[in-house]
TIRO-2110 file (N, C-alpha, C; in Angstrom, 1 decimal):
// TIRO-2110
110.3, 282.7, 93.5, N, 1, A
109.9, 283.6, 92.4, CA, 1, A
110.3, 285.1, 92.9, C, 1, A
110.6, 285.9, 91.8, N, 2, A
111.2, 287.0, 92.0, CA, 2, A
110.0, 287.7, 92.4, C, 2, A
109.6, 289.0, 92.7, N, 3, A
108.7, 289.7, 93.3, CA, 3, A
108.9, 291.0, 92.3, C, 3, A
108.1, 291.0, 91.0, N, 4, A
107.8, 292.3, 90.8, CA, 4, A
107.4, 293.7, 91.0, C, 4, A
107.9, 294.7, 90.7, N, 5, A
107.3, 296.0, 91.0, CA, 5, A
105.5, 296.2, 90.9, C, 5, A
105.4, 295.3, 89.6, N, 6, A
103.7, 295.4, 89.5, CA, 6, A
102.7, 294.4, 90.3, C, 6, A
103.8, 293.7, 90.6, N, 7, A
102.8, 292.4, 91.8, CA, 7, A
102.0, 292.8, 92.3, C, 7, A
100.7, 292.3, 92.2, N, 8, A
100.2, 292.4, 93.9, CA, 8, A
100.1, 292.5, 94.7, C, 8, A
99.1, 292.9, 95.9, N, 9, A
99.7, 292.4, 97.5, CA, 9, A
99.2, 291.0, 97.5, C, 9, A
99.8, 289.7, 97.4, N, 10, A
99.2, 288.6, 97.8, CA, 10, A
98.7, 288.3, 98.6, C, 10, A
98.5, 289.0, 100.1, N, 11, A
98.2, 288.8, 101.1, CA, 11, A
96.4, 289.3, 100.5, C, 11, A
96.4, 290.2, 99.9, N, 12, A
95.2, 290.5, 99.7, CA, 12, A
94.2, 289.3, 98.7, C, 12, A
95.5, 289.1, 97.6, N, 13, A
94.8, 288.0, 96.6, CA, 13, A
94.1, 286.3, 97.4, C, 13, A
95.1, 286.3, 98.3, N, 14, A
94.3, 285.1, 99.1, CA, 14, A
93.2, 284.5, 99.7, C, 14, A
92.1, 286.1, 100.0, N, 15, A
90.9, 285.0, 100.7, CA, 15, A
90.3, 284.6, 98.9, C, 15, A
90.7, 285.4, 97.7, N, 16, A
89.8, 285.2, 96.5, CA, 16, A
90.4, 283.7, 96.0, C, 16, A
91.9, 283.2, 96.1, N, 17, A
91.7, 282.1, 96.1, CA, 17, A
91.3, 281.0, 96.8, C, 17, A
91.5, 281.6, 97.9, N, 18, A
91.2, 280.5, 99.2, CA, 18, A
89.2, 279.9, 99.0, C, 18, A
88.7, 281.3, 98.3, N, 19, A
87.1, 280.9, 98.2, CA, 19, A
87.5, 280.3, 97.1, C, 19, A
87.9, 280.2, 95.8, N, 20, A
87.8, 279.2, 94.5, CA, 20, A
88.4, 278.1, 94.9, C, 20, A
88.7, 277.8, 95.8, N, 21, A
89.5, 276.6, 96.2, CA, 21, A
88.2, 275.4, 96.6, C, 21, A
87.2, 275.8, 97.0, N, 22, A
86.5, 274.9, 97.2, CA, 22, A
85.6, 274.5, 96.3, C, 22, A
85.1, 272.9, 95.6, N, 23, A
84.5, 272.1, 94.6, CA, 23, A
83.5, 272.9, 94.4, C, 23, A
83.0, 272.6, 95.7, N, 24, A
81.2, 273.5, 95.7, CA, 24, A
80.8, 274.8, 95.7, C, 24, A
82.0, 275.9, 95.9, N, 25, A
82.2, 276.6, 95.3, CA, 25, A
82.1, 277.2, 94.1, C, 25, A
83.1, 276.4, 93.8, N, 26, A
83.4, 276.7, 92.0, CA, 26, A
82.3, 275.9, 91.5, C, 26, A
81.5, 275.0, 91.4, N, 27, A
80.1, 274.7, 91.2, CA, 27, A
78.9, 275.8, 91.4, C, 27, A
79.0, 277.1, 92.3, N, 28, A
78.3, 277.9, 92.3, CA, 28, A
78.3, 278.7, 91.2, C, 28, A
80.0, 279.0, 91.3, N, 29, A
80.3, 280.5, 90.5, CA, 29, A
80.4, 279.6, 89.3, C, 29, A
80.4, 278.8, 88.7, N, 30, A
79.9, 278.4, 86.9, CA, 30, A
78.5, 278.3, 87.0, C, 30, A
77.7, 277.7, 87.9, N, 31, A
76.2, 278.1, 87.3, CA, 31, A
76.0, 279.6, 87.5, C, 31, A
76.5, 280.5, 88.4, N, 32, A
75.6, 281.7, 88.1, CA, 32, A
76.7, 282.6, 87.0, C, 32, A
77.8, 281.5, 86.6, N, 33, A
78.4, 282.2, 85.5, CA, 33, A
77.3, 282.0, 84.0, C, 33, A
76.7, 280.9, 83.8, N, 34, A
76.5, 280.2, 82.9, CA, 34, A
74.7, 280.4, 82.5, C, 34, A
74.2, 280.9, 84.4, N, 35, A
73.2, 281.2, 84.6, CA, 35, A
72.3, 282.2, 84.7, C, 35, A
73.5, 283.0, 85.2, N, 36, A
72.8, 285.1, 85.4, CA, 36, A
72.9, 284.4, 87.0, C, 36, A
72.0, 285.5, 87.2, N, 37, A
71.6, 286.0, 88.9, CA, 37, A
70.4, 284.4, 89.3, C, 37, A
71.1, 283.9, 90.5, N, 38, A
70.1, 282.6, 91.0, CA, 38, A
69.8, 283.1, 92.4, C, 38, A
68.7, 282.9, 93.1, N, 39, A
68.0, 282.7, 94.6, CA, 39, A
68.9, 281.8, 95.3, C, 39, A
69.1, 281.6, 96.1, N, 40, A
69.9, 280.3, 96.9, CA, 40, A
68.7, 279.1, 96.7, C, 40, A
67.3, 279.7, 96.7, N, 41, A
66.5, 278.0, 96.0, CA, 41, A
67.3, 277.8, 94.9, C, 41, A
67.0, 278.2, 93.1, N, 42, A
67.5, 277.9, 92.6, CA, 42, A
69.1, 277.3, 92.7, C, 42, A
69.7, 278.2, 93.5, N, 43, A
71.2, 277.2, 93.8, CA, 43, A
71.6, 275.7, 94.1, C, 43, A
70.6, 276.1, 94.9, N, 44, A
70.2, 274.9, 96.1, CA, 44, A
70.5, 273.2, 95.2, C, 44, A
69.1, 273.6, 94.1, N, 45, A
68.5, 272.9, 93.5, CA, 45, A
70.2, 272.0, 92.9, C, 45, A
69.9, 270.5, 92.7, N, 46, A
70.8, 269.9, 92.3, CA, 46, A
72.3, 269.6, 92.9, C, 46, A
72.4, 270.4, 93.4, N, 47, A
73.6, 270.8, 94.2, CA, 47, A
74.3, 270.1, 95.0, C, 47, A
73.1, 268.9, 95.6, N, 48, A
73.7, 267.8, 96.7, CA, 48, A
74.5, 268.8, 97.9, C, 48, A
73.5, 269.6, 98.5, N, 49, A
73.7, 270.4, 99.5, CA, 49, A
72.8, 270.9, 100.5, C, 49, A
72.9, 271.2, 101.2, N, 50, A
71.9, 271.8, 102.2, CA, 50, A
71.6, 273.2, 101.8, C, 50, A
70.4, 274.0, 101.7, N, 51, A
70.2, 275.3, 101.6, CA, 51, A
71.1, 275.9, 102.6, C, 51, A
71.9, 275.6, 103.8, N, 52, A
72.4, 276.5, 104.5, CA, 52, A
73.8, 276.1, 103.9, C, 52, A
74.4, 275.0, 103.6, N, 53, A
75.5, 274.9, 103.1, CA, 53, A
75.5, 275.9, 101.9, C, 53, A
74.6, 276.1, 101.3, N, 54, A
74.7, 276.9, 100.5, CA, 54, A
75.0, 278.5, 100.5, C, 54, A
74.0, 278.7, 101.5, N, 55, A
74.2, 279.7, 102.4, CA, 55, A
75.3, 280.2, 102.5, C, 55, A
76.2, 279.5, 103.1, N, 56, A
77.0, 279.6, 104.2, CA, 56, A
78.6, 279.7, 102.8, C, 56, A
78.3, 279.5, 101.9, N, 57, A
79.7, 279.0, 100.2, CA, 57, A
79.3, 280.5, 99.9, C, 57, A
78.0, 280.9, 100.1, N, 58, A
77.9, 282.4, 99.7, CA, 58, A
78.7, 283.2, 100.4, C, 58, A
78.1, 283.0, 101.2, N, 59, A
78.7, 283.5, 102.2, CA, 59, A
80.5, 284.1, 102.0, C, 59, A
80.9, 282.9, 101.9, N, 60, A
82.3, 282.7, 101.7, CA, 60, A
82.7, 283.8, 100.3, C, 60, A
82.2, 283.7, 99.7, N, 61, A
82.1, 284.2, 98.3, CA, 61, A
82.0, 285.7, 98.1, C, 61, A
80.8, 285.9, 98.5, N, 62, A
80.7, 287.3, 98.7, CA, 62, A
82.0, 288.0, 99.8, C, 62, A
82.6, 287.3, 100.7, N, 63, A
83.5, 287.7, 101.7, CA, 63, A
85.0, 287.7, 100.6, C, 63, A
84.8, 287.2, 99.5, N, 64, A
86.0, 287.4, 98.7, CA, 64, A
85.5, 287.9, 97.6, C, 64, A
84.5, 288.9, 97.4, N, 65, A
84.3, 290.1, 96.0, CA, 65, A
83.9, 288.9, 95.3, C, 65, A
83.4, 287.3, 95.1, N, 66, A
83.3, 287.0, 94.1, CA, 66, A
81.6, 287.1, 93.7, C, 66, A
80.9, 287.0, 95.0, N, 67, A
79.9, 287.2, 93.9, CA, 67, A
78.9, 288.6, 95.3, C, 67, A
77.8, 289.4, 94.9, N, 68, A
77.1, 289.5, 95.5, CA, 68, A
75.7, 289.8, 95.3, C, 68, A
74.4, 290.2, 96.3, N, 69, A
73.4, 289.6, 96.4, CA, 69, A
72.9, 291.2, 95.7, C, 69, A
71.7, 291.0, 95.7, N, 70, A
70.7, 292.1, 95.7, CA, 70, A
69.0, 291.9, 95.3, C, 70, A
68.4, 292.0, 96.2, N, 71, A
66.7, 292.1, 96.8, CA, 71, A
66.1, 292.3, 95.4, C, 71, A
65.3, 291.3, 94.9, N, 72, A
64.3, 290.9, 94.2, CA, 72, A
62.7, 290.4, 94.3, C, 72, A
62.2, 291.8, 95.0, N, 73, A
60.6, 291.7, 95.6, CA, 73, A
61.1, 290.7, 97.1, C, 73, A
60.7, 289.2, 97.2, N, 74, A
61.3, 288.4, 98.3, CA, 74, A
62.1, 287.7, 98.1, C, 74, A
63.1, 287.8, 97.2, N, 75, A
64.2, 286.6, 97.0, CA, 75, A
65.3, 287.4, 97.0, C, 75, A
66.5, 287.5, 97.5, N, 76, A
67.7, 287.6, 97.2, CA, 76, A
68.4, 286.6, 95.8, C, 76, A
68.6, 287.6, 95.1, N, 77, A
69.3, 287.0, 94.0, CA, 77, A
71.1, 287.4, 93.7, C, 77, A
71.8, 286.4, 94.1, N, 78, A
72.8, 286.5, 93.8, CA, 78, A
73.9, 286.2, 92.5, C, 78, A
74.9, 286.8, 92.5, N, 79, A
75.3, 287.4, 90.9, CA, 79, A
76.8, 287.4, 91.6, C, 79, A
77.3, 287.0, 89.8, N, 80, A
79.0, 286.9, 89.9, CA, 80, A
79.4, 288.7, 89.9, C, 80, A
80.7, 288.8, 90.8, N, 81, A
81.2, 290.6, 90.6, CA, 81, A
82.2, 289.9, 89.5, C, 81, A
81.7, 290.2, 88.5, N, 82, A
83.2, 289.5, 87.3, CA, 82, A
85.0, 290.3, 87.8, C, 82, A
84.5, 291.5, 87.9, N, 83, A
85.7, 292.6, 88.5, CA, 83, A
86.5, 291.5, 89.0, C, 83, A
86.5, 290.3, 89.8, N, 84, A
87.3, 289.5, 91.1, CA, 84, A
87.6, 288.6, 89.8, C, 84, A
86.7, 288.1, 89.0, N, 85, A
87.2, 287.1, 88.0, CA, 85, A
88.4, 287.2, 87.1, C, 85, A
88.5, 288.3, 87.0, N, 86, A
89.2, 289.0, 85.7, CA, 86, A
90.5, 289.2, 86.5, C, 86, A
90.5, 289.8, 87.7, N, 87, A
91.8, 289.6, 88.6, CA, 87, A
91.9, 288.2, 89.1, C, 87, A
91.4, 287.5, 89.2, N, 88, A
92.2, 286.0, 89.6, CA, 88, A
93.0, 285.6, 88.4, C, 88, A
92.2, 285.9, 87.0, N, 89, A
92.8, 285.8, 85.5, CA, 89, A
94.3, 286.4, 85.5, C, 89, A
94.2, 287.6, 86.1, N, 90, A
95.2, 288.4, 85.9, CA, 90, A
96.6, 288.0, 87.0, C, 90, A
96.0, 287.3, 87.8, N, 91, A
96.9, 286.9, 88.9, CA, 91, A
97.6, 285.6, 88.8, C, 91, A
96.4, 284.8, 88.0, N, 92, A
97.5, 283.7, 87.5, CA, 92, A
98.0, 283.7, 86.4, C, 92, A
98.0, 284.3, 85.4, N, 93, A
98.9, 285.1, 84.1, CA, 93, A
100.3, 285.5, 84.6, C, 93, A
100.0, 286.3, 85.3, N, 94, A
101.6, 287.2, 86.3, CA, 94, A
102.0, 286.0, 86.3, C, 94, A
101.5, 284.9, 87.5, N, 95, A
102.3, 283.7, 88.1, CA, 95, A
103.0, 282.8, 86.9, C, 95, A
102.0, 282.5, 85.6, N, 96, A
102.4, 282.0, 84.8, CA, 96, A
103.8, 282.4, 84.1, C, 96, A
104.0, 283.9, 83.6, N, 97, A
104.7, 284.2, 83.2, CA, 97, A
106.0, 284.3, 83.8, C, 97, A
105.4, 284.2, 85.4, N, 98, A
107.2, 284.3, 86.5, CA, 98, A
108.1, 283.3, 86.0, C, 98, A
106.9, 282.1, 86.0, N, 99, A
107.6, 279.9, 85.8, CA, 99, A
107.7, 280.3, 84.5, C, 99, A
107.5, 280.9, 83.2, N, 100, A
107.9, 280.8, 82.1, CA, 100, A
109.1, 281.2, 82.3, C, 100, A
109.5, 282.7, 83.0, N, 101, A
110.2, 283.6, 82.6, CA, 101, A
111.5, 282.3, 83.2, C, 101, A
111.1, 281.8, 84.5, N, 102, A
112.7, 281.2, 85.3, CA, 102, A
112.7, 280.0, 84.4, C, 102, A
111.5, 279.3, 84.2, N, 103, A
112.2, 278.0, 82.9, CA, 103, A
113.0, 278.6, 81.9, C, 103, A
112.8, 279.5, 81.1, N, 104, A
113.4, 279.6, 80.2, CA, 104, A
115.0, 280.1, 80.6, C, 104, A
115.5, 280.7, 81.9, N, 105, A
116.6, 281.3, 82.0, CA, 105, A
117.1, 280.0, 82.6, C, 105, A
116.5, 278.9, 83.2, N, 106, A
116.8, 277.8, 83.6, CA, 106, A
117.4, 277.0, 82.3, C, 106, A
116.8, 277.2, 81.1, N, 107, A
117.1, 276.3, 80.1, CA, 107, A
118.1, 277.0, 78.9, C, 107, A
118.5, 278.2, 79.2, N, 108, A
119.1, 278.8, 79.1, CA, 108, A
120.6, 278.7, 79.5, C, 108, A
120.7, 278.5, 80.9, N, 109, A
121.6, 278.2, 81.8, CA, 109, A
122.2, 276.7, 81.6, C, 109, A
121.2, 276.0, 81.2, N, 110, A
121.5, 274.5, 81.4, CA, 110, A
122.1, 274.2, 79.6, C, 110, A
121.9, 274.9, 79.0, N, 111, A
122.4, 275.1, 77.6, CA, 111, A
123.8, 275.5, 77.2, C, 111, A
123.9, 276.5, 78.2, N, 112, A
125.3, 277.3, 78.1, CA, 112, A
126.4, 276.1, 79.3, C, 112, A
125.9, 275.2, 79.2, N, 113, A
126.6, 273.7, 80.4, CA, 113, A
127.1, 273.2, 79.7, C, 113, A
END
């Protein structure tokens, strides 16, 4: 793929896909999409996980902008940063449009054969 002037640095976009890459992950970030702000109890719950596995996917998460915490009396309640969501949107749109752009000059090429 050609490398646009407006690309991003990919190097940078990678820990945000590397954290959506995981099931139990993206199981987080749709309940507290779907949910608001959850406790890691609440998370916990259902999850087929360990509270520290849980822990620990936050962890991950937060280390890629996707989600972060903030102090509620004694519970940390954690929340999606949409900001990262909207750029992963925007990152696979770019990608989309590259494979549109080379199919079509592909099928373009293969036409003029």
């Amino acid at each position: 793929m050609r490398r646009s002037s407006a690309a991003p640095s990919w190097k940078d976009s990678a820990p945000l896909f590397a954290a959506l890459g995981d099931e139990t992950r993206l199981r987080v970030v749709a309940r507290l999409s779907e949910e608001g702000p959850l406790s890691i109890t609440q998370l916990t719950e259902g999850a087929g996980v360990s509270r520290q596995a849980v822990t620990k996917h936050l962890q991950v998460l937060a280390g890629a902008g996707l989600v972060k915490n903030a102090r509620d009396g004694r519970e940390n309640l954690w929340q999606l940063e949409p900001s990262r969501l909207v750029e992963a949107r925007r990152l696979l749109d770019l990608i989309s449009k590259e494979w549109d752009d080379t199919l079509d000059r592909l099928k373009a090429f293969v036409e003029k054969c």
